[in-house]
gemmi code that builds the backbone of each chain (N, CA, C; Angstrom):
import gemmi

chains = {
    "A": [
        ("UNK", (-27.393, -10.705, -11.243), (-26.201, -10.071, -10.650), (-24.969, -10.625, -11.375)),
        ("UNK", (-24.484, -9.847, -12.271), (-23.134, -10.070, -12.951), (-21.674, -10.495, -11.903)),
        ("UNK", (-20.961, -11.531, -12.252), (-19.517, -11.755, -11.274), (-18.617, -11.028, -12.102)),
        ("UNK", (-17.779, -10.316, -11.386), (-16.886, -9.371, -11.728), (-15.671, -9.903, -10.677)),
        ("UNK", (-14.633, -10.464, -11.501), (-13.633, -11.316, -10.752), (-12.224, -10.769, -9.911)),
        ("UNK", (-12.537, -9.046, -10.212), (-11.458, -8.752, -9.936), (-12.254, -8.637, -8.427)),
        ("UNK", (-12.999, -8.731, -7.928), (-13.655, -8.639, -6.554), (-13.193, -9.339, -5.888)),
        ("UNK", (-12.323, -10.931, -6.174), (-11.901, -11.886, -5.767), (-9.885, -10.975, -5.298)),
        ("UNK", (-9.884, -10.343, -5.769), (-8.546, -9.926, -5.490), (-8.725, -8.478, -4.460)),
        ("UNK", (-9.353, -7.935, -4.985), (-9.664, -6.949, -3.804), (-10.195, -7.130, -2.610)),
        ("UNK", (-10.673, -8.280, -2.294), (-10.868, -8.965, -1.604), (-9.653, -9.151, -0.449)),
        ("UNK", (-8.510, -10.568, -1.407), (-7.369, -10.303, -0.768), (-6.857, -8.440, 0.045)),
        ("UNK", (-7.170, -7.432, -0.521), (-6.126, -6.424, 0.104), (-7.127, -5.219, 1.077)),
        ("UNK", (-8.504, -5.690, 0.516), (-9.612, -4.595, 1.657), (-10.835, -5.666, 2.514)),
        ("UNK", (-10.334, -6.830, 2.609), (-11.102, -7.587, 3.275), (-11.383, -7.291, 4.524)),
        ("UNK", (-10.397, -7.075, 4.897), (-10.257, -6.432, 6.523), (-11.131, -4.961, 7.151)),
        ("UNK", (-11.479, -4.520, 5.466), (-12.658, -3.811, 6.051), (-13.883, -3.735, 5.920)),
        ("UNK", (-14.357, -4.974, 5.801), (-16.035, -5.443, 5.554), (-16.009, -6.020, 6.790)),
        ("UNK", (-17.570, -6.195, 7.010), (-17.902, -6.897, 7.958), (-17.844, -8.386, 8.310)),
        ("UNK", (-18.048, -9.042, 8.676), (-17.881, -10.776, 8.694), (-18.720, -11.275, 8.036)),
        ("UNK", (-19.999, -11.043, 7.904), (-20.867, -11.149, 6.882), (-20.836, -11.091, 5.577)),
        ("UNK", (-20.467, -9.591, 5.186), (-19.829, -8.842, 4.233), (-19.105, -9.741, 3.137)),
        ("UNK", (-17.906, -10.198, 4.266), (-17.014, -10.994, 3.731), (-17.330, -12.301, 3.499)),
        ("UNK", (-17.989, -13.219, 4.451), (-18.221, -14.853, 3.766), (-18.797, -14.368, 2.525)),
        ("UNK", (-20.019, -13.262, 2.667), (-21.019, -13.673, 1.425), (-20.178, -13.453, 0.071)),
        ("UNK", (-19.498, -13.003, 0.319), (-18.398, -12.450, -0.937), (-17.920, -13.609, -1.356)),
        ("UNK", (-17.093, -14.088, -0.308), (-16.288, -15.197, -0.109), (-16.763, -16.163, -0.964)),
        ("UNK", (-17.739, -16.415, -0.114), (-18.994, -17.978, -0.755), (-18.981, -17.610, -2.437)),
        ("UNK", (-20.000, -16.668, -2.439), (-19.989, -15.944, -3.997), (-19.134, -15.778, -4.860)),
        ("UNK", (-17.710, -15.391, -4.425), (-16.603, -15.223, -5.486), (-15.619, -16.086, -5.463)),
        ("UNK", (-15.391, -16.535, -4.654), (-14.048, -17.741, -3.831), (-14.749, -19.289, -4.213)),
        ("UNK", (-15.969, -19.489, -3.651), (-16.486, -20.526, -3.612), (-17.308, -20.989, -4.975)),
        ("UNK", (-17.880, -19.902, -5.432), (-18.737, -20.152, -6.606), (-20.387, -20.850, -6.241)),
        ("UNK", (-20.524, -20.331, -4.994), (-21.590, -20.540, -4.443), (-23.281, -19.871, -4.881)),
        ("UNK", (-24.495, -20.543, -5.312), (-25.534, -19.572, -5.464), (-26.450, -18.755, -4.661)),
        ("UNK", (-26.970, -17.705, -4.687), (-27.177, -16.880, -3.454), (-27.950, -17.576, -2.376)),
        ("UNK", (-28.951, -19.028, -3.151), (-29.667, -19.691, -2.396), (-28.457, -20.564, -1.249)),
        ("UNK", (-28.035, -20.915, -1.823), (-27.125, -21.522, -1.045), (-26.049, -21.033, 0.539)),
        ("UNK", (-25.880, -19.508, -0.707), (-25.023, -18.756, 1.151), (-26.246, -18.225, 1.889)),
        ("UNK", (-27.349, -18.046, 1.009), (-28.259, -17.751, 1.990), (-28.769, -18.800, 3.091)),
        ("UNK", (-28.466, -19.701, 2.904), (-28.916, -21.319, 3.825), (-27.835, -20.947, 4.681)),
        ("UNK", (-26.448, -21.169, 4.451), (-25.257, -21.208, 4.739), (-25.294, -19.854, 5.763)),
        ("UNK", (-25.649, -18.930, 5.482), (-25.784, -17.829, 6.796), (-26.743, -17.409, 7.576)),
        ("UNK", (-28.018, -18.561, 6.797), (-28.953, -18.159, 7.691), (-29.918, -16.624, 7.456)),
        ("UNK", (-29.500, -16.261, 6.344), (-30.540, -14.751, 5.868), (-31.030, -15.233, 4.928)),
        ("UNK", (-31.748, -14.062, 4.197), (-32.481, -13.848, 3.232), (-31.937, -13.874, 1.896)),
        ("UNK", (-31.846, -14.429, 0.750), (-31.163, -14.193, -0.604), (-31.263, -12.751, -0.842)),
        ("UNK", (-32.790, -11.719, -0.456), (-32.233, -10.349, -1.221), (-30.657, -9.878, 0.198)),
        ("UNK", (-31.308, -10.417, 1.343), (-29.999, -10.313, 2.625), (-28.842, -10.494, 1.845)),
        ("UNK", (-28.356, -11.786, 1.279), (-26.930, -11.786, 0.685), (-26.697, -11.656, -0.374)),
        ("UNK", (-27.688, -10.785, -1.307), (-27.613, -9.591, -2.344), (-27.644, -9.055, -1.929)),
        ("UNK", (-27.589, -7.896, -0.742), (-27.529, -6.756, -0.151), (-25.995, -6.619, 0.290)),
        ("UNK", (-25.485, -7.665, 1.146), (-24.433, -7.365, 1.459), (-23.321, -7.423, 0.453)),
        ("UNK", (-23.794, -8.879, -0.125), (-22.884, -8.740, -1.338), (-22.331, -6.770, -2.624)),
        ("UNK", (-23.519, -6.702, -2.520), (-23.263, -5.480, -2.986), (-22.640, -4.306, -2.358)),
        ("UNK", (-23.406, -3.946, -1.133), (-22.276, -2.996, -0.144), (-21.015, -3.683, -0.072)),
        ("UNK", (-20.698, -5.059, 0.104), (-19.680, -5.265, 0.057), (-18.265, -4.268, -0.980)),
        ("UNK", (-19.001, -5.333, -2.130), (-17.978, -4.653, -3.550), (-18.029, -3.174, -3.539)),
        ("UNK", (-19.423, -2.390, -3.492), (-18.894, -0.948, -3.017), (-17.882, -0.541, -2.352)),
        ("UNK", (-17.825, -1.161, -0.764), (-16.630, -0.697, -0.155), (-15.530, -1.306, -0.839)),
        ("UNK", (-15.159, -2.266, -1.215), (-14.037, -2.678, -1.849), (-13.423, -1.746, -3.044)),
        ("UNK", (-14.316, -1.410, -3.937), (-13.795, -0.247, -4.860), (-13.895, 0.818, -4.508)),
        ("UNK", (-14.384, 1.243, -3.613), (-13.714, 2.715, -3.198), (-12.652, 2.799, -2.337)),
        ("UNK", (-12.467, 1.499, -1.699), (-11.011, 1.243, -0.878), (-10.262, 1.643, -1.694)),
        ("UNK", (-9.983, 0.715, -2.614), (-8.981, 0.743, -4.116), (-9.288, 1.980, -4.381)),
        ("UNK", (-10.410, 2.609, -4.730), (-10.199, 3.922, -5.563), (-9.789, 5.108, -4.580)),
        ("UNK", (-9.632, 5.197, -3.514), (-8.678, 5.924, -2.737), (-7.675, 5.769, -1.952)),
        ("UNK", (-7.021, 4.073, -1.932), (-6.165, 3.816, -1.418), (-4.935, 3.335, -2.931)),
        ("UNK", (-5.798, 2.856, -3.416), (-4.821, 2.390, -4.766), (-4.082, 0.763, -4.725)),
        ("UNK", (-4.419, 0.319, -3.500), (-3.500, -0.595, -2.889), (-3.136, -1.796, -3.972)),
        ("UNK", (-4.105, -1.932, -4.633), (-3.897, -2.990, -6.133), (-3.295, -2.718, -7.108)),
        ("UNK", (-3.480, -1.372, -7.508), (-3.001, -0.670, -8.357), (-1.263, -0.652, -8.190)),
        ("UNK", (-0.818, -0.073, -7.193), (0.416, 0.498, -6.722), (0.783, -0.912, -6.339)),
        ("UNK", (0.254, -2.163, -6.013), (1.220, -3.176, -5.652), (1.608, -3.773, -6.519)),
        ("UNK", (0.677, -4.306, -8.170), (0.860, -4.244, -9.519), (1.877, -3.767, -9.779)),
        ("UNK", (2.507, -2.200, -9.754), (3.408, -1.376, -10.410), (4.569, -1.905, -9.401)),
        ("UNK", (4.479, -2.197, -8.603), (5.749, -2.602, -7.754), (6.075, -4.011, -7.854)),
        ("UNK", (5.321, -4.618, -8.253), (5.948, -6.323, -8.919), (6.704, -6.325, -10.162)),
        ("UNK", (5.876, -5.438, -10.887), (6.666, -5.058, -12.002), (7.566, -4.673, -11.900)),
        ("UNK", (7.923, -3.823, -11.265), (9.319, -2.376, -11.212), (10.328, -3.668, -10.551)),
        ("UNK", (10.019, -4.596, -9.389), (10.606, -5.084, -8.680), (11.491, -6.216, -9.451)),
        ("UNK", (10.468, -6.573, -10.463), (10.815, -7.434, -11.178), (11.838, -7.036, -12.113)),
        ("UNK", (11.670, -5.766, -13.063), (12.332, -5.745, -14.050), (13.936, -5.343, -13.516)),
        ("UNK", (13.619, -4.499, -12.336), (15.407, -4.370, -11.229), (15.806, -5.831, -11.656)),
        ("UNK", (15.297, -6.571, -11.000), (16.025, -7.956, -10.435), (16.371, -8.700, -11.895)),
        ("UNK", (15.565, -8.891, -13.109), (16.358, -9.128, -14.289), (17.646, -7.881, -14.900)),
        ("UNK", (17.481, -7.094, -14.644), (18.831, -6.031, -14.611), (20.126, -6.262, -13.857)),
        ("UNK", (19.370, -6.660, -12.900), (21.034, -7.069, -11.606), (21.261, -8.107, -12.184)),
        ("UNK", (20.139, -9.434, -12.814), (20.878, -11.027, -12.895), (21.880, -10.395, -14.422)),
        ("UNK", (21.515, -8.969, -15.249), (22.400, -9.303, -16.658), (23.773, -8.936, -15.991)),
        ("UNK", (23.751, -7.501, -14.986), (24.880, -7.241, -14.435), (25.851, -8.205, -14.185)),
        ("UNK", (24.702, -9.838, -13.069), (26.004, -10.551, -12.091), (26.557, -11.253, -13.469)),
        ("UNK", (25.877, -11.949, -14.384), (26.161, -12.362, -15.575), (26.935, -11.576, -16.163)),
        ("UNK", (27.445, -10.718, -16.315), (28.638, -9.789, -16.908), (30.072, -10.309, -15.759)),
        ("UNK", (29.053, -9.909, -14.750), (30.591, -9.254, -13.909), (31.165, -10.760, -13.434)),
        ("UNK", (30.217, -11.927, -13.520), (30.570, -13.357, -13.470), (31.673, -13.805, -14.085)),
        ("UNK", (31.173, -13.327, -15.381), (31.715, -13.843, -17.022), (33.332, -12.671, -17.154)),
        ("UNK", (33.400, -11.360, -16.815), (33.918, -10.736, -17.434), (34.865, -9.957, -16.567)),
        ("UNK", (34.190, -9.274, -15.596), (34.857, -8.464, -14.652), (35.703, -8.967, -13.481)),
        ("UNK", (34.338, -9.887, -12.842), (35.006, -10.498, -11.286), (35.404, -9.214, -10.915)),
        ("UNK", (34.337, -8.384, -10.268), (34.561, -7.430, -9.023), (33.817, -8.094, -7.710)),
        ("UNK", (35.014, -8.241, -7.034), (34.290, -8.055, -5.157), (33.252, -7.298, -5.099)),
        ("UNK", (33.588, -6.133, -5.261), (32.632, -4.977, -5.305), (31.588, -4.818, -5.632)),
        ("UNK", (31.652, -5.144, -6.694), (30.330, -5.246, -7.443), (29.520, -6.433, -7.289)),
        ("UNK", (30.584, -7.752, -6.908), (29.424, -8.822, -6.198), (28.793, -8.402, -5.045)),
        ("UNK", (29.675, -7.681, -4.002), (29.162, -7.283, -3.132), (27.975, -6.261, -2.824)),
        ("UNK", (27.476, -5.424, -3.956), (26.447, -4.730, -4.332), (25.421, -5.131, -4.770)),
        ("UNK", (25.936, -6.607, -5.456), (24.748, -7.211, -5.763), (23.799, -7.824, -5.117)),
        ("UNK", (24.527, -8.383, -4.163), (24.299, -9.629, -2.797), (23.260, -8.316, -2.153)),
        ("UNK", (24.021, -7.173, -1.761), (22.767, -6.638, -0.911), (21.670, -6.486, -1.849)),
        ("UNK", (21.564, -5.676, -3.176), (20.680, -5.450, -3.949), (19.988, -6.693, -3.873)),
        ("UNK", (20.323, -7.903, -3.763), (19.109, -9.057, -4.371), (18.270, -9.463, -2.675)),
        ("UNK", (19.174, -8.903, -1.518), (18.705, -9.207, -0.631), (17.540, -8.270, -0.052)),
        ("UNK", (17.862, -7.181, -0.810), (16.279, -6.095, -0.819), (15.374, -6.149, -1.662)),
        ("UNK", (15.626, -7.063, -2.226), (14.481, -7.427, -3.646), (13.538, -8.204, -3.131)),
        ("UNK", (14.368, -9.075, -2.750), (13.640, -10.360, -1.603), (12.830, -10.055, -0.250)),
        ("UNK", (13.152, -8.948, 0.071), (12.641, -8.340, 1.152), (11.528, -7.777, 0.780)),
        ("UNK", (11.715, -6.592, -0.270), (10.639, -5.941, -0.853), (9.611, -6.734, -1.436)),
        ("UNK", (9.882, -8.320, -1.399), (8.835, -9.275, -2.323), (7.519, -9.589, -1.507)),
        ("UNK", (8.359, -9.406, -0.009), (7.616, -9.919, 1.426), (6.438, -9.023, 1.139)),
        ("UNK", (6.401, -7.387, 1.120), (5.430, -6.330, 1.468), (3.854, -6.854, 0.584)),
    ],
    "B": [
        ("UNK", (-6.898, 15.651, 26.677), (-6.584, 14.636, 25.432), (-5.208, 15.106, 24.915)),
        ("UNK", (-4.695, 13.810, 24.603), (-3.561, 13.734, 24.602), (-3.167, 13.966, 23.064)),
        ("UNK", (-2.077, 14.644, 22.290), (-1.769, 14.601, 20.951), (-0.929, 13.535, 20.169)),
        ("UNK", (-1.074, 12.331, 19.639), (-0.037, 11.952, 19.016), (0.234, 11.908, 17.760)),
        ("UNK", (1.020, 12.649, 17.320), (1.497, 13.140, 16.215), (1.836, 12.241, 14.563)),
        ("UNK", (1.696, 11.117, 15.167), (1.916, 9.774, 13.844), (0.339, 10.068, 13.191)),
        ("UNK", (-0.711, 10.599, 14.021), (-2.050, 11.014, 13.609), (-1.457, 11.491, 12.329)),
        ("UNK", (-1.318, 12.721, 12.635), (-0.813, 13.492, 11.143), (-0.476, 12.878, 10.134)),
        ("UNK", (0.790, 12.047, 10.299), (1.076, 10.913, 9.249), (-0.098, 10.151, 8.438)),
        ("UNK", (-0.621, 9.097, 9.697), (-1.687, 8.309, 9.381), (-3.142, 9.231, 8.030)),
        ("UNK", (-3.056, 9.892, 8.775), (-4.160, 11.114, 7.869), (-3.858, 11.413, 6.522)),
        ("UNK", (-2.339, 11.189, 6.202), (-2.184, 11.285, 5.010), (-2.021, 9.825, 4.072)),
        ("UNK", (-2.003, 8.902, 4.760), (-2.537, 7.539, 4.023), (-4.119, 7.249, 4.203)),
        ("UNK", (-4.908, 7.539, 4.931), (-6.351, 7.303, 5.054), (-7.161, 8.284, 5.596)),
        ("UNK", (-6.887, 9.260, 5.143), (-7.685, 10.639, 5.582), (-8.890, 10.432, 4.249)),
        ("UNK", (-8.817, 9.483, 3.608), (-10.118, 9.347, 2.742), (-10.915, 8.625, 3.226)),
        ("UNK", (-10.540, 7.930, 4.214), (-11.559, 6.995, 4.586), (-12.670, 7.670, 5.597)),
        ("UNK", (-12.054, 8.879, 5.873), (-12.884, 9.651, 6.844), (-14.043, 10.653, 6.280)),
        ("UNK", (-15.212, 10.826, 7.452), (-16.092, 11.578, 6.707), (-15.616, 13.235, 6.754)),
        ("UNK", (-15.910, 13.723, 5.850), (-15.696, 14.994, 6.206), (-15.107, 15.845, 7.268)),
        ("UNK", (-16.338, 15.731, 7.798), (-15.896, 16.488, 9.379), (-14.995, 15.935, 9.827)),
        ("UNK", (-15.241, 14.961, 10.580), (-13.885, 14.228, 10.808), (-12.488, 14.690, 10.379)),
        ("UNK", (-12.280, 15.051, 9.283), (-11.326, 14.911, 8.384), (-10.673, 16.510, 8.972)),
        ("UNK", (-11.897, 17.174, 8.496), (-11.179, 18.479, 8.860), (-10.944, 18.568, 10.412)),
        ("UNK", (-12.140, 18.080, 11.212), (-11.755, 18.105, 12.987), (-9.974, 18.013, 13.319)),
        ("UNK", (-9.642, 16.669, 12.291), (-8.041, 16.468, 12.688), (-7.189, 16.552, 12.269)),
        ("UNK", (-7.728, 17.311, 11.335), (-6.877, 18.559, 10.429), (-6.348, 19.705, 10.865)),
        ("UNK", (-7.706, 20.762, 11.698), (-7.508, 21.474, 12.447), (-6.405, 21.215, 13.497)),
        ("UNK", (-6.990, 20.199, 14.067), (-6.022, 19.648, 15.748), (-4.631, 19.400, 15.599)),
        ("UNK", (-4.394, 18.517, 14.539), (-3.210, 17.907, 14.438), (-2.228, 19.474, 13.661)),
        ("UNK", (-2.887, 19.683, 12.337), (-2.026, 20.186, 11.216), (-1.796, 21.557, 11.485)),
        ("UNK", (-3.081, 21.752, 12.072), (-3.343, 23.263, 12.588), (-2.917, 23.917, 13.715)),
        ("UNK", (-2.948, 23.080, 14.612), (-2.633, 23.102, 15.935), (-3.256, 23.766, 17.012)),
        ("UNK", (-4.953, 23.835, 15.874), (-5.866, 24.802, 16.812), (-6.138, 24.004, 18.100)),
        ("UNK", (-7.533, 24.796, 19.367), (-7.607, 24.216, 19.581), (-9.264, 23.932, 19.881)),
        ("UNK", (-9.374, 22.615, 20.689), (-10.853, 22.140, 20.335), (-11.980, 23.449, 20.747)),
        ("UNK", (-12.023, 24.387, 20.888), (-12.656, 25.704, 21.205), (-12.408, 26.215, 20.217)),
        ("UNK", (-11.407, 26.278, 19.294), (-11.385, 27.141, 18.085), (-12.111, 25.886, 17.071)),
        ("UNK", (-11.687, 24.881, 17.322), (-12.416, 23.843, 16.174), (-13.803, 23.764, 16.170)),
        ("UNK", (-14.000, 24.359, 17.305), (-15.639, 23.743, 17.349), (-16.416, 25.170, 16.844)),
        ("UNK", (-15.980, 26.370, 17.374), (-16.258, 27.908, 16.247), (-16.597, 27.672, 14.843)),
        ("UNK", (-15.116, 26.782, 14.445), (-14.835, 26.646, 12.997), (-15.944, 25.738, 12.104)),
        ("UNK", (-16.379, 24.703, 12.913), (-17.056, 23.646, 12.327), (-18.499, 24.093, 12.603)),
        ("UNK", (-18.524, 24.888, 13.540), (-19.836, 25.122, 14.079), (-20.308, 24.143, 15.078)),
        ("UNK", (-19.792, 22.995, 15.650), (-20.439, 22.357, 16.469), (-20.398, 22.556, 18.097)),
        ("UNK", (-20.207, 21.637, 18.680), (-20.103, 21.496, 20.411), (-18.175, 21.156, 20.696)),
        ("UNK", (-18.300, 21.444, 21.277), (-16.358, 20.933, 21.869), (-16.506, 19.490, 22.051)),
        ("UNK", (-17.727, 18.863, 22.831), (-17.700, 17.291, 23.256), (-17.767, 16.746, 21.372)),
        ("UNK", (-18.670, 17.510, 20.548), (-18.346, 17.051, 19.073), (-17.537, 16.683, 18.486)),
        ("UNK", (-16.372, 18.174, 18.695), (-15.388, 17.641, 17.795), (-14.483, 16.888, 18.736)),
        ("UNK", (-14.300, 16.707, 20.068), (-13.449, 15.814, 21.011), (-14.168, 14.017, 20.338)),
        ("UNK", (-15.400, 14.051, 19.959), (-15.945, 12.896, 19.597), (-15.307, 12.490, 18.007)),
        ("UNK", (-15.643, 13.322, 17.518), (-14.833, 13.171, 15.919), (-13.592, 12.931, 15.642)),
        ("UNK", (-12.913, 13.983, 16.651), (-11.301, 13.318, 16.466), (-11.029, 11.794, 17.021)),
        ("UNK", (-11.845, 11.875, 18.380), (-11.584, 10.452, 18.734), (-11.744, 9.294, 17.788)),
        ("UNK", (-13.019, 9.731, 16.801), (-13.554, 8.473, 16.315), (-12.581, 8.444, 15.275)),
        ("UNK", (-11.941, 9.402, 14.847), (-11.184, 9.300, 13.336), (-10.078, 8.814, 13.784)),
        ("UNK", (-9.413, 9.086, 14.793), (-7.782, 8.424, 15.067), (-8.318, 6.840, 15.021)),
        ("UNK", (-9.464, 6.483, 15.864), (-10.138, 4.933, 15.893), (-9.668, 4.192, 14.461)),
        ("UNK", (-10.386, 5.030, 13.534), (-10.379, 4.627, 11.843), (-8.958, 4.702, 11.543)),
        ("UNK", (-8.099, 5.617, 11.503), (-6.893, 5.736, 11.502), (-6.017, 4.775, 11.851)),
        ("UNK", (-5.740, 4.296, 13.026), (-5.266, 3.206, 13.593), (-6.128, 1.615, 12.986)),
        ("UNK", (-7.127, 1.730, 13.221), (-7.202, 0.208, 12.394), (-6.798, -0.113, 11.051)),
        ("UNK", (-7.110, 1.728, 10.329), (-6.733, 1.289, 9.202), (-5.460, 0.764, 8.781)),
        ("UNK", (-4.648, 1.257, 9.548), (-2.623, 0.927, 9.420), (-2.975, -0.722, 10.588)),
        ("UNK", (-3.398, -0.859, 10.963), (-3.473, -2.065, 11.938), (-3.944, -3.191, 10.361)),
        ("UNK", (-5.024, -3.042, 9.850), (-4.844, -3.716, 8.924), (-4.899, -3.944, 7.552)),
        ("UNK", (-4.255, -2.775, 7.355), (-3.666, -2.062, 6.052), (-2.161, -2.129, 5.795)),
        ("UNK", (-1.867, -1.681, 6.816), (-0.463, -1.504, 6.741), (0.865, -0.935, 6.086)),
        ("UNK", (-0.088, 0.248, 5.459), (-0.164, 1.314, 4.157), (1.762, 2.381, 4.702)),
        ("UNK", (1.121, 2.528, 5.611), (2.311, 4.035, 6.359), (3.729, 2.378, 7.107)),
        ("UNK", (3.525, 1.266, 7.545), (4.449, 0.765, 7.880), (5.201, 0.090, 6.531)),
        ("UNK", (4.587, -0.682, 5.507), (4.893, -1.161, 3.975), (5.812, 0.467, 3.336)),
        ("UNK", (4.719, 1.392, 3.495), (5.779, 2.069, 2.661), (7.098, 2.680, 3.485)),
        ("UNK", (7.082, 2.663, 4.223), (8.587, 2.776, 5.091), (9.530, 1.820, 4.655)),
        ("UNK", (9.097, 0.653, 4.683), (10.316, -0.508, 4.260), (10.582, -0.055, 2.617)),
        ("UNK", (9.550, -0.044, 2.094), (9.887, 0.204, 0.990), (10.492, 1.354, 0.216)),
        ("UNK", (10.427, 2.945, 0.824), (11.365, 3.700, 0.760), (12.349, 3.393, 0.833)),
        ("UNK", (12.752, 2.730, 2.562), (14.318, 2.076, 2.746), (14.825, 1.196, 1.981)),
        ("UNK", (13.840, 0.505, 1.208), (14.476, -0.827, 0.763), (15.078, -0.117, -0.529)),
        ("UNK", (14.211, 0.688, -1.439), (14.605, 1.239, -2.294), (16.070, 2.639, -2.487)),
        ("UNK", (15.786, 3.063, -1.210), (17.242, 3.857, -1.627), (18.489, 3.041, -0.758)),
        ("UNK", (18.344, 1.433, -0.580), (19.544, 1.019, 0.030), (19.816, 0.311, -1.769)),
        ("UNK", (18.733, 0.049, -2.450), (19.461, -0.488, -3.722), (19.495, 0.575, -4.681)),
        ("UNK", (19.243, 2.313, -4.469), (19.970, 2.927, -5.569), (21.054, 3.415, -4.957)),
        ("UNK", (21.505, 3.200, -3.483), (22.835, 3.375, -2.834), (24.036, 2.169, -3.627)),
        ("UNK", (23.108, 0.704, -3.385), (24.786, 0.158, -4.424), (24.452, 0.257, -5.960)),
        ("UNK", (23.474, 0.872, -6.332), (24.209, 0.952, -7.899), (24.624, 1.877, -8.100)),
        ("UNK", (24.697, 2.991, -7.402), (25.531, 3.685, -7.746), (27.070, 3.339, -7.098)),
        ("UNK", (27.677, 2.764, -6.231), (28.634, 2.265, -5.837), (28.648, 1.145, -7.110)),
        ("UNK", (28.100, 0.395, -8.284), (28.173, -0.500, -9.578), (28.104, 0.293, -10.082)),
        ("UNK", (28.080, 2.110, -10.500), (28.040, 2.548, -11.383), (29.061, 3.271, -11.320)),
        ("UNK", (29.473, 3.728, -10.082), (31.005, 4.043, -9.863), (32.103, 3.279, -10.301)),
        ("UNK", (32.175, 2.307, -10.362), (33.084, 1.266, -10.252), (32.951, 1.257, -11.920)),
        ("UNK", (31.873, 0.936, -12.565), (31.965, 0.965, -14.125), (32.437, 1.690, -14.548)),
        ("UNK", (31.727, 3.342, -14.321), (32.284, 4.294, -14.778), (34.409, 4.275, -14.919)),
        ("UNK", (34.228, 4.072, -13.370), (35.818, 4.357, -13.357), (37.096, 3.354, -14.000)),
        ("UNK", (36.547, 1.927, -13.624), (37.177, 0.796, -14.022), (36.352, -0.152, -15.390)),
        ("UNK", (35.544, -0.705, -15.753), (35.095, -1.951, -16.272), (34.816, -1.084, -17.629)),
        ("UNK", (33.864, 0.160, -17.683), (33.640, 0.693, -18.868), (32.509, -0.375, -19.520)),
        ("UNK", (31.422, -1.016, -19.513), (30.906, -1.643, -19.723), (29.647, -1.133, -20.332)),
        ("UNK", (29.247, -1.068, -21.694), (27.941, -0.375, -21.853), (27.026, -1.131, -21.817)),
        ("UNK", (27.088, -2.328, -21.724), (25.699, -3.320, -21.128), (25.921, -2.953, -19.662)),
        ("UNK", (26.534, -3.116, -18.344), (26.509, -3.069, -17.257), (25.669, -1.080, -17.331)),
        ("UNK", (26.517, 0.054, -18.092), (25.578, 0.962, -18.005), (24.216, 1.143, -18.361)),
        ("UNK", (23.788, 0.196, -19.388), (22.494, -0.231, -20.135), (21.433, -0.336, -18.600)),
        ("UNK", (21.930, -1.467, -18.238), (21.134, -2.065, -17.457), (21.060, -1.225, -15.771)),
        ("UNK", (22.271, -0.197, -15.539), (21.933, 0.712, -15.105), (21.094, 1.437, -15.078)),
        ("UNK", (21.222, 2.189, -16.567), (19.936, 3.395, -16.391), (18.674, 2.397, -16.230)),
        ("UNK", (18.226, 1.748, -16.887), (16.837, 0.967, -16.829), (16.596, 0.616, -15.003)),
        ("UNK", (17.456, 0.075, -14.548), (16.761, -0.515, -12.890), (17.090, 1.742, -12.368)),
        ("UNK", (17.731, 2.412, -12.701), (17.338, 4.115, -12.082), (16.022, 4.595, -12.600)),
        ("UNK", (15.583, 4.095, -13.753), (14.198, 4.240, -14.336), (13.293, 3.858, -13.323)),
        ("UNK", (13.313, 2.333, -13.417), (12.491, 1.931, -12.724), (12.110, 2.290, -11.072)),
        ("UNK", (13.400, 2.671, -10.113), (13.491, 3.260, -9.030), (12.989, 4.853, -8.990)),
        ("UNK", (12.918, 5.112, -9.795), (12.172, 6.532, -10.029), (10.944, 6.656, -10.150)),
        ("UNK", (10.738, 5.774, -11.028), (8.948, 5.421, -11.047), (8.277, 4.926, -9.834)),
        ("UNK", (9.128, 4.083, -8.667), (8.754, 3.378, -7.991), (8.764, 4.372, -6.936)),
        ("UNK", (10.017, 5.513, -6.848), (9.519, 6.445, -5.704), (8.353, 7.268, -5.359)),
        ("UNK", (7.278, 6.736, -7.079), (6.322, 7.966, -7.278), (5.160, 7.304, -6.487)),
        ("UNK", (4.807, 6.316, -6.270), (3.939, 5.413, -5.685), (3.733, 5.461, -4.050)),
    ],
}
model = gemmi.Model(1)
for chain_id, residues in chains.items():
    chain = gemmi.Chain(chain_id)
    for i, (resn, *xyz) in enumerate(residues, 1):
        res = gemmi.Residue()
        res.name, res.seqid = resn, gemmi.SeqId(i, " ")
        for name, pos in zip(("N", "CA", "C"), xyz):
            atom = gemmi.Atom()
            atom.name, atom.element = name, gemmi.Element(name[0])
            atom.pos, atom.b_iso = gemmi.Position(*pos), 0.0
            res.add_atom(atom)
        chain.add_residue(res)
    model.add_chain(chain)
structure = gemmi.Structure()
structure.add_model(model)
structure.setup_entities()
């Protein structure tokens, strides 16, 4: 059974919809670096048991992602979020250095305070 | 049975997670506004069927935003995003009219780029 690491991140955003099982064996397996003999002790089943779940697991996990996108689209929004917020710091750096607008500090202050907000989601 | 209408919403962030029937059952109900006597014609089943299907899909529906959080995230993030292309354009007003700055417009268009891309998500 090949480890495929992005399982460890999808994890983080569709965990919530595996089972409890589902999830340690994952957990153990991808988080922990655990061998199947081992979560199999550790939960009390069968090794093909936590090759079984393990696998339905990652199924549901990529089809979460492949119809929710949730990794995908949160990726593009760190980015986007990011490259705003180096745009506003060249702005305050202008208008620091050059302009001194109220105004425009004052646009900024909210702009960086929705950046920060949007960092939360 | 009672209608609540955020269904509709919800259906359009995780109406994949549903099986088929399902899908269309509260499709019909919600989008359609048939009712469970015409849905059940339509699908071919029993009325207690599709009263069972819709039930079970709003079930899926609601946990899924319970712990997903897909339809409440992107609300903030609509808002968050047109409260920061509200002040650059109040920083792009102000350039335009007063500062004349083609780095401050530079770095304009690039964060309207990026807010454009980000509305597509």
């Amino acid at each position: 059974m090949s480890k495929n690491f992005e399982v460890s991140t999808l994890l983080d955003y569709y965990g919530m919809l595996l089972t409890d099982k589902q999830r340690e064996a994952v957990e153990y397996y991808y988080n922990d670096d655990l061998s199947l003999g081992e979560i199999a002790e550790n939960l009390d089943i069968s090794r093909q048991g936590v090759r079984d779940s393990i696998k339905r697991a990652e199924t549901i996990l990529y089809e979460a992602e492949e119809k929710l996108k949730l990794m995908k689209n949160t990726k593009l929004l760190r980015n986007g979020l990011e490259t705003i917020r180096q745009k506003i710091d060249v702005i305050d750096g202008l208008n620091m250095k050059r302009y001194r607008s109220n105004d425009i500090n004052e646009s900024i202050k909210v702009i960086l305070a929705e950046l920060d907000k949007l960092d939360e989601i």
